[in-house]
N, C-alpha and C positions, 0 to 999 in steps of 0.2 A: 824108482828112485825119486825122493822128494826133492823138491829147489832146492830147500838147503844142503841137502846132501850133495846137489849136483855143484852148490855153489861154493862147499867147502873141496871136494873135488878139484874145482879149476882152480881156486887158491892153493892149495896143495902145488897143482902142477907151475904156477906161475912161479910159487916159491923156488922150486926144482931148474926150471927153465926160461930163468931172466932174460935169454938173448934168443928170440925165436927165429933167428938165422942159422943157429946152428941146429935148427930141428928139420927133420926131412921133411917131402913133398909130401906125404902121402898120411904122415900123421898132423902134421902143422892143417891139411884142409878139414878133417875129424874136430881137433878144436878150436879151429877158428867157426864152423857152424854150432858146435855144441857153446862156445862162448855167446856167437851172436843170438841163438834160443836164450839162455838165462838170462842175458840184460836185457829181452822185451817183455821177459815172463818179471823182473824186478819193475821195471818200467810200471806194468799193469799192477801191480800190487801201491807201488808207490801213487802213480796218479791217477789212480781210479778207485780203486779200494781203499786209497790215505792207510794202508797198514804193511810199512815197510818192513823188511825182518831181516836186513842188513842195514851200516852203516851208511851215511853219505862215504866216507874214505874206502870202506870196502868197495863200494859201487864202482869207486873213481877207480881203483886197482884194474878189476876190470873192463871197465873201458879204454882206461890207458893198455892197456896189454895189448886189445882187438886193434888199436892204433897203430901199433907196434909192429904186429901181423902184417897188417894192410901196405906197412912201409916197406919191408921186407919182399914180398908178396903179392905187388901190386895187380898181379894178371887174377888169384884168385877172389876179388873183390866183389861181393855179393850186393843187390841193387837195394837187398832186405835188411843191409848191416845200417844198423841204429848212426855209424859213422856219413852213412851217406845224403843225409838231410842237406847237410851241404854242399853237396856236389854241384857244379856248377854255379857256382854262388849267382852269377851276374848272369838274369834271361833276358831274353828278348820279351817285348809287347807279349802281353799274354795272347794265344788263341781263341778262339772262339770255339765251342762243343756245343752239342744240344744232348737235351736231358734225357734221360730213359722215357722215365715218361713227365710229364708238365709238373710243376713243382708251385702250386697255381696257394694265391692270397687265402687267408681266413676272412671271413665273414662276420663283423664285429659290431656288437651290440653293448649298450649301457644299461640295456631293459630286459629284467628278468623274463618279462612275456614272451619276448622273442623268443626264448629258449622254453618255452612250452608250447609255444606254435611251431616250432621246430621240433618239439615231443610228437604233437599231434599228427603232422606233416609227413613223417616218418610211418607213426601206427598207420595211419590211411593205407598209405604205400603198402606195408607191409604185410595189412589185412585184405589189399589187392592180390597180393604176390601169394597167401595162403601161406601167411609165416606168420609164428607166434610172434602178436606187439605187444608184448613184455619184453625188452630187453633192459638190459645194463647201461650207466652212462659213466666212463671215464674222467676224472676232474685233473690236470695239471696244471701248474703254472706253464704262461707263455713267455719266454725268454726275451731281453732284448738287446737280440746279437746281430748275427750277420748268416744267414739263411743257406745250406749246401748240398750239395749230392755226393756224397763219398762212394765210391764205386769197387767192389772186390770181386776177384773172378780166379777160379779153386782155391778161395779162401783167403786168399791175400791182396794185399790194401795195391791198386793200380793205378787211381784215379780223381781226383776230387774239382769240382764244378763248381763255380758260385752260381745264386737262383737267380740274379738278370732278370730277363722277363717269363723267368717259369716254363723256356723251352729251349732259348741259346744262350750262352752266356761265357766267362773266361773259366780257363783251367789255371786254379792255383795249387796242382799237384806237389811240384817244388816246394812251395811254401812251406804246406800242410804238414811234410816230413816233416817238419822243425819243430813241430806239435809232440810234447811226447805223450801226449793222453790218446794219443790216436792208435789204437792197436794196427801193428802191418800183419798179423796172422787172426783169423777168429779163431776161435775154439776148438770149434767143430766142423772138421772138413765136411765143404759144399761146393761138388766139383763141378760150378757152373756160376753165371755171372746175377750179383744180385749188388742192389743200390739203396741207398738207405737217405734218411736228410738227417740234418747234422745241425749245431748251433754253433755257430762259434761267439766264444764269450771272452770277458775280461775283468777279475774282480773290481769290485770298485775300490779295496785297496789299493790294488796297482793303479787305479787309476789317478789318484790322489797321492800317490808316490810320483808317478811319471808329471803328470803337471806339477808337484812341487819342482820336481829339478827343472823345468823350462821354465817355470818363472822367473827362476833362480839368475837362466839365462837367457830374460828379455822375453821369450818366446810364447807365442800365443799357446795357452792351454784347451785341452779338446774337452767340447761340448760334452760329451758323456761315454759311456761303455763301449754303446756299439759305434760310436764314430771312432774310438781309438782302434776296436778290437777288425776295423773294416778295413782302417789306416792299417794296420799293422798287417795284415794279411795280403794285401792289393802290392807288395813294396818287390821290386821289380829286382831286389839283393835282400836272398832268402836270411841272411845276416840280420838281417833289421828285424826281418818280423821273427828270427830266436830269440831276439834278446829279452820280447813281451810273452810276457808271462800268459798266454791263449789257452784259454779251455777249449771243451768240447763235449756236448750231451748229445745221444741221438735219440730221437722219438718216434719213427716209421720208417716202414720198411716201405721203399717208393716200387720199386723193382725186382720180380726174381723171376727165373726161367721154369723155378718148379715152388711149390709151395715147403717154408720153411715153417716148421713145426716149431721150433726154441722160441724163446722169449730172447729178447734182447740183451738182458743181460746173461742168458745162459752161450753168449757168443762171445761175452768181453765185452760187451759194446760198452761204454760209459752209459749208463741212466741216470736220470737224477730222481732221487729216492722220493719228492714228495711229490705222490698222486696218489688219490682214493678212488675206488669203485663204490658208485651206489645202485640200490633198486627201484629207487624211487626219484623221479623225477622233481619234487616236492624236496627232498632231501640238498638234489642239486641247488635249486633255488634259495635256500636258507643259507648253505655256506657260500652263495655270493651274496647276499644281503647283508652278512654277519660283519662287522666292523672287525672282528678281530685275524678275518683271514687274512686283509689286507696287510694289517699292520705286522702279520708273521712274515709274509715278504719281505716288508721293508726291511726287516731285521735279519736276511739272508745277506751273502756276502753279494749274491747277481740282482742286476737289476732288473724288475721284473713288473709289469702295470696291470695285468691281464690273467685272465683265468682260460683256458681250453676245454672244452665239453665235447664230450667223442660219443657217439653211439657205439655202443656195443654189439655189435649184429653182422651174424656169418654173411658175407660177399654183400658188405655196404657198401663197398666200392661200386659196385656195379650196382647195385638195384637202389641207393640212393642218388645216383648218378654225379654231375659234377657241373655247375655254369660254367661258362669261361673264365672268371674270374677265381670261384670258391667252389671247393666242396660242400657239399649239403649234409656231410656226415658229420661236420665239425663246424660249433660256432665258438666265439670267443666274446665271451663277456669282460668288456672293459671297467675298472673300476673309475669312479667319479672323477674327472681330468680337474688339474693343478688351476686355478684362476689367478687373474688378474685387473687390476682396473686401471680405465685409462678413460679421455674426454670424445665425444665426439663433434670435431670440427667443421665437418660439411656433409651435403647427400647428392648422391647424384641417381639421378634415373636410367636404367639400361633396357633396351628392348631386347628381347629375348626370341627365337625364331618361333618360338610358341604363340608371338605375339602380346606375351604378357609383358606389364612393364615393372622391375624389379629394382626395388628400390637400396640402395648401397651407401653405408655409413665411409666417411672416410676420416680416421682415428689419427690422435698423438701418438706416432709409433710406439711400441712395446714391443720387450721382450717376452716370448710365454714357451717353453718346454724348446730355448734353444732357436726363436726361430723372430723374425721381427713379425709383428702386427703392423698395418696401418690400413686395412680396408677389410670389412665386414655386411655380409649380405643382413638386410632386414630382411629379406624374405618375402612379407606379404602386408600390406596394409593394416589386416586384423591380428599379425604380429605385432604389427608400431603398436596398434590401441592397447593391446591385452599385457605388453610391456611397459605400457604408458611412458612413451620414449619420444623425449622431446629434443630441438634445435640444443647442442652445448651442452648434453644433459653429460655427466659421468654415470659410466659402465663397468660393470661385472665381466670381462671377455675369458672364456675357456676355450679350447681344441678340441673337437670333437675327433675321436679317433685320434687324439695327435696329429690332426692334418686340417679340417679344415672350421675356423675362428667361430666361435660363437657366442652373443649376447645373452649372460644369462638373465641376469637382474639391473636395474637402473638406482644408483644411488639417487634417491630421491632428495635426502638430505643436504646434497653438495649442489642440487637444482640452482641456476643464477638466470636461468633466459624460460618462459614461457612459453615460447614460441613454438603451436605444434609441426606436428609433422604430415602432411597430406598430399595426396594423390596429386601429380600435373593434371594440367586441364589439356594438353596436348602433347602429343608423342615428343621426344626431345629428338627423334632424328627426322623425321619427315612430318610435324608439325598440323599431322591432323588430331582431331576431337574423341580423346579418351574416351572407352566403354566401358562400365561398370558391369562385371557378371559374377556373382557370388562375391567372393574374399579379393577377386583378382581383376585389375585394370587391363584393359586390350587395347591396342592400335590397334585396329582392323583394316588398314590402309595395305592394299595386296601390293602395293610397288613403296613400302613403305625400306629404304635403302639397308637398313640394317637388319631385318628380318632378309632381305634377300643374301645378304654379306653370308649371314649365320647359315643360312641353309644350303648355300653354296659350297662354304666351308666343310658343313657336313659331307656333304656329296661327294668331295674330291678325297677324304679321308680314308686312309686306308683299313678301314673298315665296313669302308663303302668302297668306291668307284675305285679307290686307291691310284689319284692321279698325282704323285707325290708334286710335282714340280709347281703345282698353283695354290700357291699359299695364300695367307691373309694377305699381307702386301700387293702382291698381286692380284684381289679379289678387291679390294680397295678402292684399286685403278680403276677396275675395268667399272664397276658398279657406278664407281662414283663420276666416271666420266658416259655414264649412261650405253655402255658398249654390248655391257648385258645385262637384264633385267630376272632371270630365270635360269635353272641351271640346264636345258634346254640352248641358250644360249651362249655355254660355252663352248657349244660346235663350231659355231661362227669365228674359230680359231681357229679352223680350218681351212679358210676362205681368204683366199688373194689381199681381198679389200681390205678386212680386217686387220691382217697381218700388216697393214700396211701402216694403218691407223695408229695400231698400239707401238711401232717404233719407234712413234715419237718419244712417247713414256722411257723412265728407268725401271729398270728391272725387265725388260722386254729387249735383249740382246738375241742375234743371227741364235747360238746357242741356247738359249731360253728355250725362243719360240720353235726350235727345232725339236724340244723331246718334248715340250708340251702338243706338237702334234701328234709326235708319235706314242706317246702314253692317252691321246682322247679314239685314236684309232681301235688301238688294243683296249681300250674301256668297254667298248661297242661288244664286244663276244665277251664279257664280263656276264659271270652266273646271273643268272636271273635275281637270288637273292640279295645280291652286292645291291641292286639297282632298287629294290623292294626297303632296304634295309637305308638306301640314302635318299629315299623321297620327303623322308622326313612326317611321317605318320606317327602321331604322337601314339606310345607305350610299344613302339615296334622298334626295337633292337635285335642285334646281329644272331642271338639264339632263337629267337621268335620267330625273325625272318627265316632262319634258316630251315626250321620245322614247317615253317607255309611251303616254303620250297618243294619240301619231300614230299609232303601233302598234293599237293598238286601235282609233281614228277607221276606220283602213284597213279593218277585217275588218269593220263594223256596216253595216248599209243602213239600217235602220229603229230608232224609237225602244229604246233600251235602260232596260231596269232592273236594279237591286243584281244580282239573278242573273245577269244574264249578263254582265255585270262582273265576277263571282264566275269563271265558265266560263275567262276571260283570267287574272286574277290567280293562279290555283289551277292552271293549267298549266304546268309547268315547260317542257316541249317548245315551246311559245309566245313563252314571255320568254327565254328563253337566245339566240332569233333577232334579239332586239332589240342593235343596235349599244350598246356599252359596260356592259350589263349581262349580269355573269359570275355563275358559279354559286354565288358567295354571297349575293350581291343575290338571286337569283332564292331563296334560300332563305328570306333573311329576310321575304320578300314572301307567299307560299305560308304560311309561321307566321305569321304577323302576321294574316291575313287569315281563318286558321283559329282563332284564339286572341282576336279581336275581333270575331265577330260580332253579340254583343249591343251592341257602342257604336258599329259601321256600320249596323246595325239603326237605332238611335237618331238615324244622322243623316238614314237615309234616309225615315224617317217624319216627320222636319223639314222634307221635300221643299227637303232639298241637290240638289243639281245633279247626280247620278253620271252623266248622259247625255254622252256626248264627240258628241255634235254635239246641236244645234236641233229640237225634235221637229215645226218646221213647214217642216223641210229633208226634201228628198230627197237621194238617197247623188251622183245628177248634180252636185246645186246646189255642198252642201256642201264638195263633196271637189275644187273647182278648185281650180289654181296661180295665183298672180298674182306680176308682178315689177314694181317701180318703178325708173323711171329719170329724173334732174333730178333741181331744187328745186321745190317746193311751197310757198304761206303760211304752212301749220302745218306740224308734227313729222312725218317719216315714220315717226318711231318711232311715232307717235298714229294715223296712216293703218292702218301695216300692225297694231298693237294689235288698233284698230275689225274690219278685215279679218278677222281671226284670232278674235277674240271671235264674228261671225258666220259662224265654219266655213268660213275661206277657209285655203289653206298658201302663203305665202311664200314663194320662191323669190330669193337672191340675185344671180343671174343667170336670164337666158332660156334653158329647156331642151325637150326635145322634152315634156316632161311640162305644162311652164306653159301654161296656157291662154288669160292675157292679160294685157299688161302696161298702165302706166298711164305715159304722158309728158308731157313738156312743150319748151319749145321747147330746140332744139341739144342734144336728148337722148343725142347720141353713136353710143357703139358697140354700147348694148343694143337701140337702137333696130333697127340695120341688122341685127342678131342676129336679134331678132326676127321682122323681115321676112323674112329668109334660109329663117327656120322656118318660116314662115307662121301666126305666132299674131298674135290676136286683140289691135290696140290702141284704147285709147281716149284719145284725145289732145285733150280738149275740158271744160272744167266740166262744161258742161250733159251732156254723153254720160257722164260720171261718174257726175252724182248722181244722173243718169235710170235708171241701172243698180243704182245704190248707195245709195238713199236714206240710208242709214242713216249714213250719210258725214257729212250735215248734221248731225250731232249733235256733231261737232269743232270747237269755238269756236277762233280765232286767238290763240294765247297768246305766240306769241312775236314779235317782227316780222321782218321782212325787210327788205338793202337792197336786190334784188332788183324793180326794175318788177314788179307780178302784177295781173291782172284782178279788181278786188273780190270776194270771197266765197272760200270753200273752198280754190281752187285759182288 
């Protein structure tokens, strides 16, 4: 039977039976679900396909009927009936969820090249891997909405996440009903749990509708699309955010327990129709250069700044891997940002832990893409010249990325002051004698205060030591009243005298000073690479660090000390074999390491952590793989953490190297992987924690809607 057939049907029968009281139990629940099928199958026709084949008043008939039912009816009330968007109007605080898996930034460029170093970068890889580097490159527009994980599990809509920081973030499930482009059934039954990302969006009709009436009435009008369509989603009474007219596109599949063969739109999904495939690399580059792509955007109803570049290539997920930040499989070419001009009134000089000194325009505030101006880095000296940028000059200021200000050109013509612009002759915080080395000025002065500030900062960041409770305020004090000079010295916050000292100070209360001792305790058995990663080694961040890590974990069997950390660190034929660390990194690391030993000394007599594994492990224990696969009560990010903190290595997939993975029920396809290999699984609580006690140490912090066995797992 076709819709319309089905929908001239229930017409028929509504015609017959206006008062669905007097219908019995057993036929009233037949079409009350055959009703609530037809208006999500009208639903999809209407706002995703725009090709309705009934009236708006027929529509209303049947939804007023389903109302009708429900009123009657109320025990058979289905959670799928298009009525229940609004159930519970009024939530609490959102919760917090973490995502299937990371829902991690694009990686954004204004320069074609980047995206043929990102061609090239990829054929390497893939002429490693023994894969044909000829592939495909996908072109869409990047939206700009507001970023999601919509979640279905045996094919129906369960779930929806905003992206946060790309691992926890709030459930605006509630909301989302209120969306009616959001299909609650796919297509094609898939009886297993799979996640997808999603935009949500807001014409800029409405948007300029909804600001005209708040003007109307005094009220401040929103900045743009996604500040309304973010507002309207975030609104704590699902009422608000019906009344704004939200879209919705999806473009990846983030999540699935087995591999889904459809395209997205052969599931319903909403796509949005314009993307091209090309073969040619060369091809991509022309339609970003082409003036006229741009201005086809502009001319869509969504707002849109940015193009998306996808490689095309079986399990890129996996063999082009992912930074913490961005995928490597996708960059996103920004087009030329909005400018604007404005004067610049002062400079002020900043030291930098680098030691360089970086010179800072301070501007006639501006407005530019929503957001005020009034301070701008000059960058580097042989910027000032090459921009020929003088005291009072008027500027050219653009947003790089939309985020952070930058000078493009110097109106020469509006010039009133001569006055260049040139390097101090001494540091502006500790007032020693500037060095000149290539393009860049240096304080070289090692207790020079502000370099100490910044690199303390670093340290205690949780990316590093993660010692939340000592912030800049706090680093301030203690530097500036000379308490500590080194981040070596923030142990001495552990010390009677000390503690006694800084009570004089604010911000140094009984409670203060009481978790900042106990978060500098627990810093001390802090991985090796937390510690690597806050020394502050220039081109060493937290993936680099983390790969020295493993690197070295590999070659050690038995307890290590500073020396023979030293033996790794001070080899260059060592670290040049480490994946993404090239021979300048490997340089600054061999200096660094030579030029600091008395403040490594100092930490290693603090009995900091320099061992990369457990000194009550063996190199057997230690050095397994483990892989997870399902859902769990708590985070897997907290599992695998735990894992890893006890000298285990993670494994995204099952490999011949993994040693055992950990399941749960309808685990998929890592599961039969597994088995294929013959590793070692544990698919039970108790066989977990019988193996892992240490596991028990992971309290349930977030919940689940997921049935699960009380405890851990």
């Amino acid at each position: 039977m076709t819709l319309i057939d089905q929908t001239r049907e229930l017409q028929n029968y509504i015609h017959n039976n206006p008062e669905p009281s007097k219908i019995s139990d057993a036929e009233i629940k037949k079409i009350y679900q055959d009703l609530i099928d037809c208006i999500w199958d009208h639903n999809h026709l209407y706002y995703i396909d725009s090709a309705p084949i009934i009236s708006d008043f027929e529509y209303d008939q049947l939804f007023a009927y389903l109302k009708k039912i429900e009123q009657d009816f109320p025990y058979i009330i289905s959670w799928n009936s298009p009525t229940q968007k609004l159930v519970n109007q009024i939530q609490d605080w959102f919760k917090k969820w973490t995502h299937r898996a990371p829902l991690l930034s694009l990686e954004n460029s204004y320069n074609t090249n980047d995206i043929l170093e990102r061609q090239e970068r990829a054929q390497k890889i893939a002429q490693k891997e023994w894969f044909d580097p000829n592939f495909q490159f996908l072109v869409e527009p990047k939206f700009d909405g507001l970023s999601i994980e919509l979640i279905y599990k045996d094919w129906n809509f369960i779930q929806w996440i905003t992206r946060g920081d790309g691992y926890i973030w709030e459930d605006v499930t509630a909301n989302v009903k209120t969306i009616k482009s959001i299909p609650q059934k796919l297509k094609i039954q898939i009886p297993w749990i799979c996640s997808f990302r999603w935009e949500v969006l807001i014409w800029k009709d409405e948007l300029k509708k909804i600001n005209k009436e708040r003007e109307s009435k005094w009220e401040t009008a929103y900045a743009n699309t996604r500040n309304l369509a973010s507002w309207s989603l975030k609104q704590l009474d699902p009422n608000i955010t019906a009344q704004r007219n939200l879209q919705c596109c999806v473009y990846e599949i983030i999540y699935s327990q087995q591999q889904i063969t459809n395209s997205l739109h052969e599931l319903w999904l909403p796509v949005y129709p314009r993307f091209k495939i090309f073969d040619s690399i060369d091809d991509v580059v022309n339609l970003c250069n082409d003036t006229k792509t741009k201005e086809l955007l502009e001319k869509e109803n969504i707002d849109f700044d940015w193009l998306v570049i996808k490689i095309i290539w079986q399990d890129t997920r996996d063999k082009l891997w992912s930074t913490a930040h961005h995928p490597r499989r996708w960059i996103a070419y920004k087009f030329p940002a909005e400018q604007i001009s404005t004067q610049i009134e002062s400079v002020d000089f900043q030291i930098w832990r680098t030691w360089i000194i970086t010179p800072v325009a301070n501007l006639t505030p501006v407005q530019l893409w929503w957001v005020t101006i009034s301070r701008v880095s000059l960058h580097n000296f042989d910027f000032i010249k090459e921009k020929d940028i003088h005291f009072n000059d008027f500027v050219r200021i653009q947003r790089s990325g939309e985020v952070i200000p930058y000078i493009t050109w110097v109106i020469k013509e509006s010039r009133t002051d001569e006055s260049l612009i040139s390097a101090p002759l001494f540091c502006p915080s500790c007032h020693w004698p500037i060095t000149n080395i290539d393009i860049h000025y240096y304080c070289q002065n090692p207790a020079c205060p502000a370099q100490i500030k910044e690199k303390i900062i670093r340290f205690v960041s949780n990316e590093c030591m993660d010692i939340e409770w000592v912030g800049g305020n706090i680093v301030d004090i203690l530097v500036e009243h000379n308490i500590i000079s080194n981040i070596a010295d923030l142990y001495k916050l552990l010390d009677f005298d000390t503690q006694r000292i800084v009570r004089r100070f604010p911000w140094f209360a009984d409670k203060k000073i009481s978790e900042i001792q106990k978060q500098l305790k627990e810093s001390k058995n802090k991985e090796f690479w937390r510690l690597l990663n806050g020394l502050w080694i220039p081109w060493i961040w937290k993936k680099i660090a983390k790969d020295i890590y493993s690197w070295i974990a590999k070659n050690l069997t038995q307890k290590t000390t500073l020396q023979d950390i030293n033996q790794y660190l001070t080899n260059p034929e060592f670290l040049i074999w480490i994946y993404w660390v090239w021979e300048k990194i490997v340089d600054w690391i061999v200096n660094y390491r030579k030029n600091n030993q008395e403040l490594l000394q100092k930490l290693q007599d603090l009995w900091l952590n320099f061992n990369c594994f457990n000194e009550t492990k063996t190199y057997s224990e230690w050095a397994k793989h483990f892989c997870i696969t399902w859902s769990f009560e708590v985070s897997r990010l907290e599992i695998i953490a735990q894992m890893e903190k006890n000298w285990y290595i993670f494994d995204s997939n099952p490999t011949k190297n993994t040693n055992f993975v950990f399941i749960w029920e309808n685990a998929g396809n890592k599961a039969t992987k597994a088995e294929e290999l013959g590793i070692q699984i544990y698919n039970s609580r108790n066989q977990i924690l019988q193996n892992f006690q240490f596991l028990n140490e992971i309290k349930p912090k977030i919940e689940t809607k997921w049935p699960t066995q009380i405890g851990l797992f």
